[in-house]
N, C-alpha and C positions, 0 to 999 in steps of 0.2 A: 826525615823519618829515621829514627833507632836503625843501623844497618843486624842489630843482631834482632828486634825485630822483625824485620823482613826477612831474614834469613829462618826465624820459628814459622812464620806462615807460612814462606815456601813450603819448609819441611811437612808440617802438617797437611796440606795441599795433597802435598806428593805422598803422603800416608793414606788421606783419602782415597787419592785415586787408586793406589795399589789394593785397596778395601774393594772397591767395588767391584764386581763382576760385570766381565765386560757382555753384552747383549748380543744375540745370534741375528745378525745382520738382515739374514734369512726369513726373520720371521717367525712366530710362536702360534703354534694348533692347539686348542679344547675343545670339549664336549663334555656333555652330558650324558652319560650308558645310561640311557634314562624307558630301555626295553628291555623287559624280562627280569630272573632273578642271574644268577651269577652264571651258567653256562651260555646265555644269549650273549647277557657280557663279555663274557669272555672271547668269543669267537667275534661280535664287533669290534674289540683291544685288537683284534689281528687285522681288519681292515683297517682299522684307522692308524695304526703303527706303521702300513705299508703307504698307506693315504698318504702320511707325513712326511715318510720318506723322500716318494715322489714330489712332492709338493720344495722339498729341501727344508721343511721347519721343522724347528724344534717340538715336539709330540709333550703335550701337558698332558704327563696321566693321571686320568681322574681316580678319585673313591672308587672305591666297589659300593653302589647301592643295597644297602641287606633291610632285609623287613623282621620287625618284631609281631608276631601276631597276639602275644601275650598283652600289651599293651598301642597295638597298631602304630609302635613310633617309626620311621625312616631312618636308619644310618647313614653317615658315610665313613666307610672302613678303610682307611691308606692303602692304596698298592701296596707299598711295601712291607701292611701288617705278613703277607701272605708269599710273597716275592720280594724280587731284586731290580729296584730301578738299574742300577751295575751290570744287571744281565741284559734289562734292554739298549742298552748305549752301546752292546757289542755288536748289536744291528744299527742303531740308528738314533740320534741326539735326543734324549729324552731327559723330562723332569717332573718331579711329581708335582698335582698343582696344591697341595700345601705347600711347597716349595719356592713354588712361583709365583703366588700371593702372598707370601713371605718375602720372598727377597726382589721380586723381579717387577711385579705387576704395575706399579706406580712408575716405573720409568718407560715400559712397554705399552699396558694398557690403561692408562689414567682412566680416575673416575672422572667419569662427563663425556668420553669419550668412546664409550663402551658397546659397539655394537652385535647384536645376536643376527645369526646365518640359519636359514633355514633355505629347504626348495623354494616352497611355497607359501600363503601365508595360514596362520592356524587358529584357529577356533579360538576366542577368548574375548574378553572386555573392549582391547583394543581392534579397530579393523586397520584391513592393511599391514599384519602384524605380527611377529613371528611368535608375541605371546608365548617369550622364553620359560616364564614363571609361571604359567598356570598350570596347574592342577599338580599330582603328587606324581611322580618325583621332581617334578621340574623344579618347583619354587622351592621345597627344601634345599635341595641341590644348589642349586645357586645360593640359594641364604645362606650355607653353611661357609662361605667365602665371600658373605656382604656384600655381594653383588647385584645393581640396577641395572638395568639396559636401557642406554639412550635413544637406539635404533634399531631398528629392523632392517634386514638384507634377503631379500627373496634372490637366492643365488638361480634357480632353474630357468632352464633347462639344461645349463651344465653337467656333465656326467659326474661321479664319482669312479668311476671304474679304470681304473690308471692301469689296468693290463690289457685292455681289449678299444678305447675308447681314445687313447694321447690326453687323456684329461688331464696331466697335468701341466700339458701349454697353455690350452685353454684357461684352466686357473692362474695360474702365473702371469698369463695376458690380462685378465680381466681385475685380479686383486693383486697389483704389485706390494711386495713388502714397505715399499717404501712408502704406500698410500696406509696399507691396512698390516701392522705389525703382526696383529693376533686377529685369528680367526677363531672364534667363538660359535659354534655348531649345537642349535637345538636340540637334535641327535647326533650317534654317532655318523661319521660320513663314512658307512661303511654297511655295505648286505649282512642280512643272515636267512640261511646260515652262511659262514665263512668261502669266501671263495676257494676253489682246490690253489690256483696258483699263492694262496695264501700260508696253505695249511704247515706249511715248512718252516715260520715264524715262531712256531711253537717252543724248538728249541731255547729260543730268549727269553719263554716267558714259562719257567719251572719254580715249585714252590722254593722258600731259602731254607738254609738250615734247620730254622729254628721250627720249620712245621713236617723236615723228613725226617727230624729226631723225633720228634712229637708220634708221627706212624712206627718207627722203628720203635720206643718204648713200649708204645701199647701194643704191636704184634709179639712182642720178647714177652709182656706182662700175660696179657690175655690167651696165646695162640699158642698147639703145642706144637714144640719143634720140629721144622720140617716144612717142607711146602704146600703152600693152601692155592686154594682159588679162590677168588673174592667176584661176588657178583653184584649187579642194580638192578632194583627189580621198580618199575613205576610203574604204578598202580592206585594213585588217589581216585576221588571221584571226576576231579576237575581231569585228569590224564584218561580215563574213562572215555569223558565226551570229548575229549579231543581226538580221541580214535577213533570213532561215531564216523568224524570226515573223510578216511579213508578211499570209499568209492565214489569218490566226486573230485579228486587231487593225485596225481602223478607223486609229488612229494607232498613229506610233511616235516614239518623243522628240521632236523639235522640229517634223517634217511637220507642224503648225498653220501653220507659215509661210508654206505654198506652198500647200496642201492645207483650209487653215480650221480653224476649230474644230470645226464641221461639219461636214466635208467637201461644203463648198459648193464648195470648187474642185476635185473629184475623190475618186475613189479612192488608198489607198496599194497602191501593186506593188513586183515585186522590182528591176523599172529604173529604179524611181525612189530605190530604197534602195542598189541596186549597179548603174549604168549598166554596162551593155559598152562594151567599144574602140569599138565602130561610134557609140555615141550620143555619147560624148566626142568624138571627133574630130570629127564632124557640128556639132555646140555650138561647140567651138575656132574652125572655119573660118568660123562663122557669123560669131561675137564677132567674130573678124580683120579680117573683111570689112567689119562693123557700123563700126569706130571707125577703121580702118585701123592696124592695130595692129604695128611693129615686133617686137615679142615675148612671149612668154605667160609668167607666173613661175606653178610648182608648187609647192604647200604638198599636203603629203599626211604619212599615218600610217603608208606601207607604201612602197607600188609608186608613184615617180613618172612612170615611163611615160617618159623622157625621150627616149630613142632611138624609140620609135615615133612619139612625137608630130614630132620631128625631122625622122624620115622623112616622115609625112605631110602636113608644112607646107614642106618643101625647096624646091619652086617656088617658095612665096612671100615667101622669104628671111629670114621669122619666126626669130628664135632661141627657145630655151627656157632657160630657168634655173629651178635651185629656191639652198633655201640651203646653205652648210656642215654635213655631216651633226654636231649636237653643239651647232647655234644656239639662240634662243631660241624655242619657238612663238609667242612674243609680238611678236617681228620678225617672223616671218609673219603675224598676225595682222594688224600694223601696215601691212606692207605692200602685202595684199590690199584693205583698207581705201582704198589711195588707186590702187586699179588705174582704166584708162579703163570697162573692163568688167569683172565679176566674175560666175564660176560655180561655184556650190556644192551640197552635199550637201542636197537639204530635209529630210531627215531628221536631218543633225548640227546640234547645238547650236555645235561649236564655228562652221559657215558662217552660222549662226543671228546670231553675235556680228557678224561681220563683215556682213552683210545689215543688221543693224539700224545698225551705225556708217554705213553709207554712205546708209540711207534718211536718217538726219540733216543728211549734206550732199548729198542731192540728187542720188546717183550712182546709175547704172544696174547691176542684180543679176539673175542668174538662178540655174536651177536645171537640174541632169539632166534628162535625162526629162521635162523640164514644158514647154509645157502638156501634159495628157497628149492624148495623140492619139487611144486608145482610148476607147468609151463607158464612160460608168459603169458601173460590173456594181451587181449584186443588194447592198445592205450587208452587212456582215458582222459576225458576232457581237461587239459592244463587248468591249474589255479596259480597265480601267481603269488598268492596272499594268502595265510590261515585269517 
């Protein structure tokens, strides 16, 4: 054979191989955030990024799931439309999973070999079955990355809870990398709301530039100068009957925040789930006074209260603003985040996000109804589940 042949293949060989990205030995984590809209999500991205850690694999971060109700289609939004994969790799080995069905998957997790992790098995066509695909968001979710599942994996009784449990010898014993590369999880493997020894993960996951110029434009365009207070106000009908459950549950979605995991800081009520006009306004003029505030920005899921708040700040020449009905929640999100004062829902997840981005830099947060002013009553029957 041509020695200057052999010499072009070698070389090309050894191009190849410098091409390819070499695979985390370790093992590769997905899921599904296939509960709730974006603040559930969010605060399962913080267990499962700690999951990962412990576990030592690489963390495939998914889409953010967003719903159109205009036309009831399912998105899947990249992490990175909104963050920095970059930020989380300063905690812990991560890749986005466009990324990873992009470059990685077929040498990781071949089709045909494809298996889905659940506890248990779940409700669908197949028995026995983790029944990755059914129903919405599951099979979109996965469709949007052409993905079959060969197998089902009933992981329970396994813990997930790698602060309190050693669960990640237990996994590590039971799914060596070197049997099961990628672990592919029905849901997230992760509580909500977030655990506290979690809540400090936050730092790694801040929006990126391109959405805290986005809030800094529109407070310079819309806001007049000087410091505001920005508040959430939830208030749909669907947030309505979820406050209904109150006296029958210790917690409810994210009240850990304000309220503890104990309820060492209180009982949950119904004004602290659905303040009245009297307690908002009371809170507002407080904030105003607090920071001396030019004007207050509304993020809310219903009622922004715009004209009442108007009226009962007119004296002190506060404006109000919220956004363009049709913006992004993400812009408010964004710009709650860099208010002088913020006041939120302790029960929502979504005021949950924003409390925890501003405990990061340092800014002052409240809540409805908090502190509560009443004594503690008698506890009340635990729920462990809304």
């Amino acid at each position: 054979m041509d020695s200057s042949f052999i010499l072009c293949f070698l070389f090309l060989k050894f191009v190849c191989a410098i091409g390819e990205e070499k695979l985390d030995a370790n093992g590769y984590l997905m899921y599904c955030p296939c509960m709730g809209r974006f603040g559930n999500q969010a605060e399962h991205f913080l267990g499962a990024l700690e999951f990962a850690r412990r576990l030592d694999r690489t963390l495939v971060i998914p889409p953010w799931i967003e719903y159109e109700h205009s036309n009831r289609r399912t998105l899947m939004v990249p992490f990175q439309t909104y963050f920095n994969v970059s930020k989380v790799n300063e905690y812990h080995r991560a890749v986005s999973m466009e990324y990873f069905f992009d470059n990685l998957a077929q040498r990781v997790w071949p089709i045909g070999k494809r298996t889905s992790f659940c506890y248990t098995a779940r409700r669908g066509p197949q028995s026995n079955s983790c029944n990755a695909k059914d129903g919405n968001p599951f099979g979109p979710f996965w469709n949007n990355f052409d993905v079959e599942f060969d197998d089902s994996e009933m992981y329970g009784p396994l813990p997930l809870d790698v602060h309190h449990q050693a669960a990640e010898e237990k996994w590590q014993d039971k799914y060596p990398a070197s049997r099961y590369p990628a672990l592919a999880f029905t849901g997230a493997p992760a509580t909500f709301p977030a655990q506290k020894e979690n809540i400090h993960l936050q730092k790694y996951f801040v929006y990126n530039e391109v959405w805290m110029q986005k809030a800094k434009n529109w407070i310079k365009a819309n806001l007049p100068k000087g410091p505001f207070v920005g508040i959430h106000l939830r208030n749909g009908i669907d947030w309505e009957r979820a406050c209904e459950h109150v006296d029958s549950t210790n917690q409810l979605f994210s009240s850990p925040q304000c309220l503890g995991y104990r309820n060492e800081g209180g009982e949950l009520t119904k004004e602290l789930c659905l303040p009245s006009e009297t307690t908002i306004i009371k809170h507002i003029k407080k904030a105003v006074k607090k920071v001396s505030a030019v004007a207050v920005f509304v993020a809310s899921d219903n009622n922004f209260m715009l004209e009442t708040l108007a009226s009962n700040l007119k004296t002190t020449g506060v404006v109000v603003r919220r956004l363009n009905q049709g913006d992004q929640p993400h812009l408010d999100l964004a710009i709650l985040s860099q208010s002088n004062f913020f006041i939120g829902n302790c029960v929502s997840s979504f005021t949950a996000f924003v409390k925890r981005l501003r405990d990061v830099d340092g800014l002052p947060s409240g809540f409805w109804a908090y502190p509560l002013s009443e004594p503690k009553q008698k506890s009340k029957k635990k729920r462990d589940e809304f």
